[in-house]
C-alpha distance (Angstrom), angle and dihedral (degrees) to the residues before:
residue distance angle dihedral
X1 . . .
X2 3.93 . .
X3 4.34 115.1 .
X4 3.85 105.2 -85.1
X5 4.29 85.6 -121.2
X6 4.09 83.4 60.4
X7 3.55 98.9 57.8
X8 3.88 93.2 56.4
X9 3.84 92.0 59.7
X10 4.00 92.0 45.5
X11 3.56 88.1 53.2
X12 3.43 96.1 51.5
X13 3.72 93.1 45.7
X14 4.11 83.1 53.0
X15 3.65 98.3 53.5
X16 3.84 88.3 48.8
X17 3.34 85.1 56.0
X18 3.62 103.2 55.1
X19 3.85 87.0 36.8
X20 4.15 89.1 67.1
X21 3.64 92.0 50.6
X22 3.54 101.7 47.3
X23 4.13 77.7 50.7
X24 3.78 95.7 46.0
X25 4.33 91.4 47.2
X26 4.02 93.6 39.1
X27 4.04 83.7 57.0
X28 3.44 91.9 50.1
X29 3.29 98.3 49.2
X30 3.59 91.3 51.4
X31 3.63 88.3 49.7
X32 3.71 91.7 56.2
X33 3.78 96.2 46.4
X34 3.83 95.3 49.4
X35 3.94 84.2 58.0
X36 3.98 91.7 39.4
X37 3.96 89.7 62.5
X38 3.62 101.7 40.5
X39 4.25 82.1 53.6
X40 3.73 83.0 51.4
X41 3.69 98.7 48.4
X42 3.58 80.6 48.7
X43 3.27 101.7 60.2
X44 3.54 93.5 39.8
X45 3.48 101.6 60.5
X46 4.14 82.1 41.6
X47 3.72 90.0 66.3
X48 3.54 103.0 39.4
X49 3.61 95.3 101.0
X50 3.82 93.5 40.4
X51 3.49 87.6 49.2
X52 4.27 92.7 51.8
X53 3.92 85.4 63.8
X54 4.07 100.3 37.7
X55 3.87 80.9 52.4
X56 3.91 94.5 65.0
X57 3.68 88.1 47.6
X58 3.85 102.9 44.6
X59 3.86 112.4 -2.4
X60 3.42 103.5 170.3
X61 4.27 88.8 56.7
X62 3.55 88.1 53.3
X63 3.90 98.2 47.3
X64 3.80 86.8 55.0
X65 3.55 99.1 48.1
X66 4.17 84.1 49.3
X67 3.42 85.0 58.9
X68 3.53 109.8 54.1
X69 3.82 87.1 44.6
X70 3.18 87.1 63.1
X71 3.59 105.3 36.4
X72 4.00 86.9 50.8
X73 3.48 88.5 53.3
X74 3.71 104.2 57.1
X75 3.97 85.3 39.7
X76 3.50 82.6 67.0
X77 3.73 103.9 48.4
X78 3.65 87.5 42.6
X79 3.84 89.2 62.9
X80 3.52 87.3 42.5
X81 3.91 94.5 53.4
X82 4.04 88.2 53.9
X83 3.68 102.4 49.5
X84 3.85 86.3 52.5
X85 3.82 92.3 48.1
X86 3.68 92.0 43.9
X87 3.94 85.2 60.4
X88 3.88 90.8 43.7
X89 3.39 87.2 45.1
X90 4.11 88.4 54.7
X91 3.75 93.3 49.4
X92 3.50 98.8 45.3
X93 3.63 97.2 49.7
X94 4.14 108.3 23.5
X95 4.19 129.1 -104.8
X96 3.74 104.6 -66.8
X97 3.33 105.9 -107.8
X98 3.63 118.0 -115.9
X99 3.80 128.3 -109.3
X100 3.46 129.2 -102.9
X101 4.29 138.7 175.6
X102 3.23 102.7 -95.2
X103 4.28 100.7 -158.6
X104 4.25 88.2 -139.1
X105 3.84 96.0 46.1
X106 3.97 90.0 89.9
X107 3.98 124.6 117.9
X108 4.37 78.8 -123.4
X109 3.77 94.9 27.4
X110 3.69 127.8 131.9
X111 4.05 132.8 -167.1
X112 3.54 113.4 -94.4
X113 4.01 104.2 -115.3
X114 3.95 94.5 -156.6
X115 3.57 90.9 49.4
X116 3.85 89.2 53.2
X117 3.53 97.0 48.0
X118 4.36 87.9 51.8
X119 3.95 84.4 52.2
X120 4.01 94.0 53.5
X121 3.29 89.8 48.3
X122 3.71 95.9 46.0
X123 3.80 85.5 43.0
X124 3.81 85.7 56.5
X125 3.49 100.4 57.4
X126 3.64 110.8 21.4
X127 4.26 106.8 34.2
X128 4.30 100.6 20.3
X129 3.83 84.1 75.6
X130 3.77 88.4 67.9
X131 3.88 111.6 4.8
X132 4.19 137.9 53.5
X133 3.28 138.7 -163.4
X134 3.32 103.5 -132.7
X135 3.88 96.2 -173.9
X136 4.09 96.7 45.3
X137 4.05 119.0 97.6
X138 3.66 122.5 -167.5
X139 4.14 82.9 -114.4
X140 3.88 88.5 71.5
X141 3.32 96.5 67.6
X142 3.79 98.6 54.6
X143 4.07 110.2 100.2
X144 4.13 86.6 10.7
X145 3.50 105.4 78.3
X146 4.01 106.8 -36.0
X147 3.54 124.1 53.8
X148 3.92 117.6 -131.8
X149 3.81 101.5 -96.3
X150 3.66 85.1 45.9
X151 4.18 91.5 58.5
X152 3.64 92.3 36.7
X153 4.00 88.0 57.5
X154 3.68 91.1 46.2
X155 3.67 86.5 51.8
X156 4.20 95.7 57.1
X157 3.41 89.7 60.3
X158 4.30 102.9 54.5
X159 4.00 118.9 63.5
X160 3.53 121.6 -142.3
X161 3.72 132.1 -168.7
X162 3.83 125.4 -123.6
X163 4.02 137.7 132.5
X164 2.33 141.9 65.8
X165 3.93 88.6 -149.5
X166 3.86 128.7 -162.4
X167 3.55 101.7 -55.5
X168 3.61 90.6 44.4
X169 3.63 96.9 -106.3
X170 4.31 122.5 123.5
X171 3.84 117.3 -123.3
X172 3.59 138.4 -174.2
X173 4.16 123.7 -99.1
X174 3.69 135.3 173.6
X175 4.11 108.9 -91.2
X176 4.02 115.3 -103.0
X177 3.54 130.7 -160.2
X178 3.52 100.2 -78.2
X179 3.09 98.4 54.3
X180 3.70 129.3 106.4
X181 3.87 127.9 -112.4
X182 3.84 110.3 -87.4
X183 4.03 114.9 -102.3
X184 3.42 115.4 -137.3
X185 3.51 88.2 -131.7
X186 4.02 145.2 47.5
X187 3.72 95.7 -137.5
X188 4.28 143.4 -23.2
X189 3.68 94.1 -83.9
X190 3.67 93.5 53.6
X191 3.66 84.9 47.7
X192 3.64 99.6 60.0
X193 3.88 92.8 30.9
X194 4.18 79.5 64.5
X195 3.97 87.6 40.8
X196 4.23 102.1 51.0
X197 3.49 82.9 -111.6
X198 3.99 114.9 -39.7
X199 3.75 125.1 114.9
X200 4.51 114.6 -124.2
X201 3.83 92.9 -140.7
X202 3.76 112.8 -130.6
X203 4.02 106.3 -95.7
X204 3.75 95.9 -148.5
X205 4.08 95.8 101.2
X206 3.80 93.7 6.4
X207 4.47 86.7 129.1
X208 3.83 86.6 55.1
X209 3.96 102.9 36.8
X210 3.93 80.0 61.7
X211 3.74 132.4 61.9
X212 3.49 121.9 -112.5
X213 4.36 74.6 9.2
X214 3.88 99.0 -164.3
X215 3.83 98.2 48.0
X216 3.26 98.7 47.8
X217 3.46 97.9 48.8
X218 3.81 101.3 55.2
X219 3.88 90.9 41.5
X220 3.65 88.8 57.7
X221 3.61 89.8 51.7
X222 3.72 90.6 50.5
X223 3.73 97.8 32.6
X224 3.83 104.0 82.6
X225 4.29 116.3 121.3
X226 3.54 140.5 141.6
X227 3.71 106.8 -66.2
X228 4.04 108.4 -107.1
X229 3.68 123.6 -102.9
X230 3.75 110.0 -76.0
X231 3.88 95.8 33.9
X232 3.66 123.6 97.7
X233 4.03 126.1 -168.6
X234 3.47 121.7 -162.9
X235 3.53 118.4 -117.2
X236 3.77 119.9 -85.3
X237 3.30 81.9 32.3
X238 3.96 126.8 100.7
X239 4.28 129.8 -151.0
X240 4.15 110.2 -121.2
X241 3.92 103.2 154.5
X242 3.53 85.1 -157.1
X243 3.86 98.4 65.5
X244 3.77 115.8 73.4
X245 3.69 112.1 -84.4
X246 3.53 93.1 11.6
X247 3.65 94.6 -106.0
X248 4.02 112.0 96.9
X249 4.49 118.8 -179.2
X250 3.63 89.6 -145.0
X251 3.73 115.2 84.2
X252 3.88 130.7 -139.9
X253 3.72 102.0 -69.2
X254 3.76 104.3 175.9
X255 4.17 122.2 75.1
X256 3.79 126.0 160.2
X257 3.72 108.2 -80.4
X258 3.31 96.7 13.2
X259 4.07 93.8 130.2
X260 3.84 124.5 28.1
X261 3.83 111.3 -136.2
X262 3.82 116.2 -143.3
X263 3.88 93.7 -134.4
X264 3.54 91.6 58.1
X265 4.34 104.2 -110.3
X266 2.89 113.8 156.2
X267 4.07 109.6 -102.3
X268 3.81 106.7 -131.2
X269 3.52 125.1 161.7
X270 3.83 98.8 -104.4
X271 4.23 90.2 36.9
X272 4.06 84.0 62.5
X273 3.45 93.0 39.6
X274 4.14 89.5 56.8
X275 3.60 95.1 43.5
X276 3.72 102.7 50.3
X277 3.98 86.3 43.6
X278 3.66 88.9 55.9
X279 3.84 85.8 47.3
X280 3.96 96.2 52.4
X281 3.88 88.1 39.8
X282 4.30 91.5 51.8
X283 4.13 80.1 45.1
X284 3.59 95.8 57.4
X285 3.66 88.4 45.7
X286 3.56 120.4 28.1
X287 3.70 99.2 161.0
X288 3.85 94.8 55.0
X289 3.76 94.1 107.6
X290 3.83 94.7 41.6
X291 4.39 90.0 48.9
X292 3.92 90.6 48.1
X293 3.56 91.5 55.6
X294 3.56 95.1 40.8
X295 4.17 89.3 51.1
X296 3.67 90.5 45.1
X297 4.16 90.9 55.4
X298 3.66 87.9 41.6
X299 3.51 86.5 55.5
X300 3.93 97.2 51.7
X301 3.52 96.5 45.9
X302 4.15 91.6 52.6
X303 3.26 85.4 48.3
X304 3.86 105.4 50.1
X305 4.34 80.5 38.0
X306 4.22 87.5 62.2
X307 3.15 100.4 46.0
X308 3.65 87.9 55.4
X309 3.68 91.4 51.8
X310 3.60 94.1 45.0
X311 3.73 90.4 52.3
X312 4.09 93.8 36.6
X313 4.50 84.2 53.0
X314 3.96 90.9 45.8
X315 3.96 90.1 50.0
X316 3.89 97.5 39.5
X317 4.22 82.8 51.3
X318 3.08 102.5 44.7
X319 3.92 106.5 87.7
X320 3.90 82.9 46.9
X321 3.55 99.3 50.6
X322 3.50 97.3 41.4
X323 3.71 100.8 44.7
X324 3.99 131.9 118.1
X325 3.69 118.1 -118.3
X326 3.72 110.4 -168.4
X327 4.00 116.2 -171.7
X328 3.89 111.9 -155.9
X329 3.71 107.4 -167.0
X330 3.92 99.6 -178.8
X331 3.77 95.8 47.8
């Protein structure tokens, strides 16, 4: 049985897959309607004049045959006019990502807490340099995936500004627990000043700011290639046919190795990927766990709560139900 953080990538590689040959065939078909309807104009205009004299003879045939020349004809360039909007459609808007098993998406499903703790960490040292999460305090982390000596250690060693103190100034202090994650920086024009121009989006709801959130954020970070032949990017600008346009400013930041976990798995690109997509997903929702649990003893108690009314409505009926109604006419 393959490594769960394999099957991802194969997937992926799968859907691309059938993505180019649904491409290739709608071309072709396209191709071959274009040269259906100019042999149909053709052959139209061809038997115009034969038509003029089978008219006289039978015009009602030749009105119907008119018409399903024509009706075949914008048929055709109605199919035509979809398969190139479904490819205008794809540029405009990016290569739906493709769909994967996400291990918390079940009715009784809960977030993986090692898998949480990899994504921080990847978060740390691979996205922090560009991205925050805005909505995320050191506090969430405690009883997720970090006990609280383990935050409060992580919190000695980052600096964060406040005041201002006594004589009005603002000063530097280690981070505590309520404090929020550090952004890497002060405001959006520093941002893009840092960026030649493009904006890192905040991460903190990145899973819900996106549809279908959680696919499309680990195919992105798994969907960089050399752009096919025919499409040019810009330069300092990167192809991903699963980013809008095609043409993403941030560059493939994920490589085999590149981060070294602290429980030992193995870091390959599509094992990062998962984990700091489970880590964006758990920051989006933190209360996922907690709501399950709650629906599921919602669910319990309703159900223990019908069957007492079910049994409480057969016993009150009962006597009614089952009772004998004799009719005596004569008395």
């Amino acid at each position: 049985e393959l490594p769960a953080a394999v099957l991802p990538s194969r997937a992926l590689l799968t859907c691309a897959r059938v993505h180019y040959t649904v491409i290739m065939f709608s071309r072709i078909v396209a191709t071959g309607l274009r040269g259906a309807h100019a042999n149909l104009a053709q052959r139209m205009m061809s038997s115009a004049a034969a038509s003029k004299t089978a008219a006289t003879a039978n015009p009602e045939v030749d009105m119907w045959g008119v018409r399903a020349l024509v009706g075949a004809g914008t048929g055709a360039m109605a199919l035509f006019g979809l398969s190139n909007l479904a490819l205008a459609d794809e540029a405009e808007h990016g290569l739906h990502p493709g769909q994967y098993a996400w291990p918390h998406d079940g009715f009784f499903s809960s977030y993986d807490a090692a898998s949480i703790r990899r994504g921080h960490q990847v978060y740390q040292q691979v996205c922090a340099a560009c991205h925050s999460v805005e909505q995320l305090s050191f506090r969430n982390l405690v009883g997720v995936c970090y006990t609280e000596d383990e935050v409060k250690e992580m919190c000695l060693e980052i600096e964060v500004e406040d005041g201002p103190d006594d004589t009005g100034e603002r000063f530097e202090r280690p981070a505590k627990l309520s404090d929020k994650l550090p952004a890497p920086y002060m405001n959006e024009a520093h941002a893009r000043y840092a960026n030649g121009g493009a904006y890192p989006p905040d991460l903190s709801l990145i899973t819900k700011a996106r549809h279908d959130g959680q696919n499309y954020v680990f195919s992105l970070l798994l969907g960089y290639r050399d752009p096919p032949a025919g499409v040019s990017v810009r330069e300092g600008l990167h192809y991903n046919p699963y980013f809008p346009g095609g043409a993403i400013a941030m560059p493939k930041m994920l490589s085999d190795g590149g981060v070294e976990y602290e429980d030992g798995t193995p870091a390959t690109e599509s094992q990062m990927a998962k984990d700091v997509t489970t880590f964006l997903a758990w920051a989006a929702e933190p209360e996922h766990d907690e709501r399950k649990l709650m629906g599921a003893k919602w669910v319990f108690v309703l159900s223990l709560v019908m069957a007492q009314a079910v049994y409480y409505k057969r016993w009150k009926w009962s006597p009614i139900k089952s009772r004998r109604i004799v009719v005596d006419p004569i008395n």
